[in-house]
C-alpha positions as CSV (number, residue, x, y, z in Angstrom):
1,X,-84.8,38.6,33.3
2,X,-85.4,41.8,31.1
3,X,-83.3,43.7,33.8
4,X,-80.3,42.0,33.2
5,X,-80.6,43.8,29.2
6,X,-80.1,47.7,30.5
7,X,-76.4,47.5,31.2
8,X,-76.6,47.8,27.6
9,X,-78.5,50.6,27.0
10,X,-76.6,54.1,26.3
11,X,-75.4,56.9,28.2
12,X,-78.2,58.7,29.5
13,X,-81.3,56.2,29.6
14,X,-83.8,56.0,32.0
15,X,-85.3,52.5,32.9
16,X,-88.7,51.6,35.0
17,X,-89.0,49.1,37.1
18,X,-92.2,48.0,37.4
19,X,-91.6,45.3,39.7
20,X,-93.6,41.8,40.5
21,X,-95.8,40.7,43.0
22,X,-94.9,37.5,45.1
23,X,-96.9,35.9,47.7
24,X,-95.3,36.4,51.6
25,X,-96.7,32.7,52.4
26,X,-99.8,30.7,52.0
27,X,-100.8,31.2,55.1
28,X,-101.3,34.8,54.2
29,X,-103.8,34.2,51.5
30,X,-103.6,36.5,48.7
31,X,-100.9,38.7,50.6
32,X,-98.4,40.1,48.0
33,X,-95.1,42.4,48.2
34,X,-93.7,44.0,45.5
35,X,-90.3,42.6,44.0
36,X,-87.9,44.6,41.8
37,X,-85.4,41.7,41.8
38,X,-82.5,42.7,39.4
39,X,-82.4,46.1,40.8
40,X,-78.8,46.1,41.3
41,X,-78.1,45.9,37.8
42,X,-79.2,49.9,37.7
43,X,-77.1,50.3,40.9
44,X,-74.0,49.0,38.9
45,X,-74.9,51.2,36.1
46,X,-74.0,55.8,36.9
47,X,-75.0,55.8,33.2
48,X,-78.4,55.3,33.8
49,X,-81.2,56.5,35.9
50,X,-83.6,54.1,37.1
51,X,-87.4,54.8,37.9
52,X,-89.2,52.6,40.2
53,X,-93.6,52.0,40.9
54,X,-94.0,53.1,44.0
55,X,-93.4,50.2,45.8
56,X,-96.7,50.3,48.1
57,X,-99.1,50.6,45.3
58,X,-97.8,47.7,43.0
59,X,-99.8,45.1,45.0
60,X,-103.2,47.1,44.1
61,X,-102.1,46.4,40.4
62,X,-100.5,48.8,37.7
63,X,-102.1,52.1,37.3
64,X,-102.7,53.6,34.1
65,X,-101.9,57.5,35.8
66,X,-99.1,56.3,37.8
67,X,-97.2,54.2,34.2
68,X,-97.8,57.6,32.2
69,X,-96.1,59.6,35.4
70,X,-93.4,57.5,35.2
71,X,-92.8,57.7,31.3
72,X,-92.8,61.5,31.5
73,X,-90.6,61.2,34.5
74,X,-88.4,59.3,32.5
75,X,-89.1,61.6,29.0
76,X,-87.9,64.6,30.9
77,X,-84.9,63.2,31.9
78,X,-83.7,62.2,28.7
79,X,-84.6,65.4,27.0
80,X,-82.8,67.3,29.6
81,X,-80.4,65.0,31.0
82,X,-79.0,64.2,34.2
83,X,-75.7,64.1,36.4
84,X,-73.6,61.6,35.9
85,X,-72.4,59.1,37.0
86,X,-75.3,58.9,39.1
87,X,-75.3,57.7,43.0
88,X,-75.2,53.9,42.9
89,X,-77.9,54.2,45.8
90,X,-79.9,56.3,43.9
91,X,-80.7,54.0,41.3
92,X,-82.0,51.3,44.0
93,X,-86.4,50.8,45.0
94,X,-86.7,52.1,48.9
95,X,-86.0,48.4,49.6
96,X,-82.5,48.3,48.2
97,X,-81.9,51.3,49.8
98,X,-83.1,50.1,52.7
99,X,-81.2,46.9,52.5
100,X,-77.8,48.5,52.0
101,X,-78.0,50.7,55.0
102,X,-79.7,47.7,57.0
103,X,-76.3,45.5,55.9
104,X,-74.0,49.0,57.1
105,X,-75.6,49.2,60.2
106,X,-76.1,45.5,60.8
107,X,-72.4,43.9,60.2
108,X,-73.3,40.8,61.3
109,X,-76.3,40.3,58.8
110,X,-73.8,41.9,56.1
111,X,-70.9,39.0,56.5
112,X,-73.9,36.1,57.0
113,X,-75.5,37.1,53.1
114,X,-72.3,37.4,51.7
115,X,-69.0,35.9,53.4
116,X,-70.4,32.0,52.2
117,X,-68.9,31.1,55.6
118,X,-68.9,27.2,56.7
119,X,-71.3,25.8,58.8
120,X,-73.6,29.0,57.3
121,X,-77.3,27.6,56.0
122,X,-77.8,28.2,51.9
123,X,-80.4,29.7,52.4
124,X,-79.1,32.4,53.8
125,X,-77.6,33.8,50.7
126,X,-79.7,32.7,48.3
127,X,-82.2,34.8,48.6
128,X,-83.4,38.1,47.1
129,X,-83.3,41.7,49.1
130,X,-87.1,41.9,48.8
131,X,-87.6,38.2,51.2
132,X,-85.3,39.7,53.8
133,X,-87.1,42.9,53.9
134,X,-90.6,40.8,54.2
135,X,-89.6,38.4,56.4
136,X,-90.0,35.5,54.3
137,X,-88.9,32.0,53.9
138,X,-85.5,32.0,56.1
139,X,-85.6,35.6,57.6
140,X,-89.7,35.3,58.8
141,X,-89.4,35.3,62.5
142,X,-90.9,32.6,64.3
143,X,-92.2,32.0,68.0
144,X,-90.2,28.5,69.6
145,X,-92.5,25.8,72.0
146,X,-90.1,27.9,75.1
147,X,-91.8,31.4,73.7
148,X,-88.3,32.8,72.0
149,X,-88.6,34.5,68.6
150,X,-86.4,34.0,66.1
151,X,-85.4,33.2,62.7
152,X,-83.7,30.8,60.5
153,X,-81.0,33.5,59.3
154,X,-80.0,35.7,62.2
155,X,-80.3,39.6,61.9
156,X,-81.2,42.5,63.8
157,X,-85.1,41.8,63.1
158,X,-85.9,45.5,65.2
159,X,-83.3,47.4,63.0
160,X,-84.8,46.5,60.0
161,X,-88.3,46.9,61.0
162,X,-87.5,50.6,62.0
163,X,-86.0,50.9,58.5
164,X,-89.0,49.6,57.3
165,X,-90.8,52.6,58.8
166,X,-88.1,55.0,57.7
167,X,-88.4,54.1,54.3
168,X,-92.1,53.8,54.3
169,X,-92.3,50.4,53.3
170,X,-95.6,48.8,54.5
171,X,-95.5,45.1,55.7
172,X,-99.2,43.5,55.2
173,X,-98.7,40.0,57.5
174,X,-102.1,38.4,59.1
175,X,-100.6,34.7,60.2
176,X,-98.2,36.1,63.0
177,X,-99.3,39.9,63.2
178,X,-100.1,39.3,66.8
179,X,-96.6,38.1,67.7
180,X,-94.9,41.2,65.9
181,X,-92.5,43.0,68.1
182,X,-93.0,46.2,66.3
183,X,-96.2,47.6,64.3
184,X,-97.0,46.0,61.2
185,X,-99.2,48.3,59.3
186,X,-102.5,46.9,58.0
């Protein structure tokens, strides 16, 4: 994707991150979350300082006001610079920040998405930050015939839920709102 391209940019860039929309499951109609994907290609770069939508409004579509906010963001800091190397955190979306203090507090999830241990399902490491954060595909709980809830890829489902919160990430989910442990806001 285009991301992949701003490792090459120069010292002192700024990129935005517009991010995509992709559907939570089709059970949930038109329901949408934003995706920066690549995002930890600005993480890996203290060179550069990344800008991201704000991550609740993408799904309402891109906004004229809020792209020119962003470019003059970004304008400023190249005219008048900024610290670096920058924080590799601080170039992440609220959900890659989220996800990296989801996988410090949550060892367990940390090992499963990266260790490529036997026995350990595919799909738990291929996948993208943004699916784990909106429970989707292997991390969407589900509710068993003997009433237990869990999901496909094990992980401390309440943790990051209140990191959800923290971060102010809203998750929009009709098909199993009712069986949510903790608020979903809608």
């Amino acid at each position: 994707t285009g991301a992949m391209y701003q490792t090459f940019l120069p010292d002192g860039s700024v990129v935005i991150n517009v991010g995509g929309l992709i559907p939570l499951a089709a059970e949930d109609q038109n329901i949408t979350y934003t995706a920066f994907m690549e995002q930890y290609m600005a993480s890996g770069a203290p060179y550069l300082k990344a800008l991201y939508y704000p991550i609740n409004d993408r799904p309402k579509g891109i906004k004229r006001q809020e792209l020119v906010k962003l470019i003059r963001k970004a304008a400023k800091l190249i005219m008048n610079g900024f610290s670096m190397p920058v924080n590799p955190r601080d170039n992440l979306a609220p959900d890659g920040q989220l996800f990296v203090e989801l996988c410090e507090k949550d060892k367990a999830l940390c090992e499963l998405v990266t260790a490529r241990a036997p026995g350990t399902s595919f799909l738990c490491y291929h996948s993208w930050v943004e699916e784990v954060i909106h429970e989707r595909g292997p991390w969407r709980e589900v509710i068993e015939s003997d009433g237990k809830r869990k999901s496909h890829c094990p992980f401390n489902l309440t943790l990051m839920r209140e990191l959800r919160d923290k971060y102010g990430i809203i998750h929009h989910e009709k098909s199993v709102r009712e069986s949510k442990t903790s608020v979903s806001k809608m």
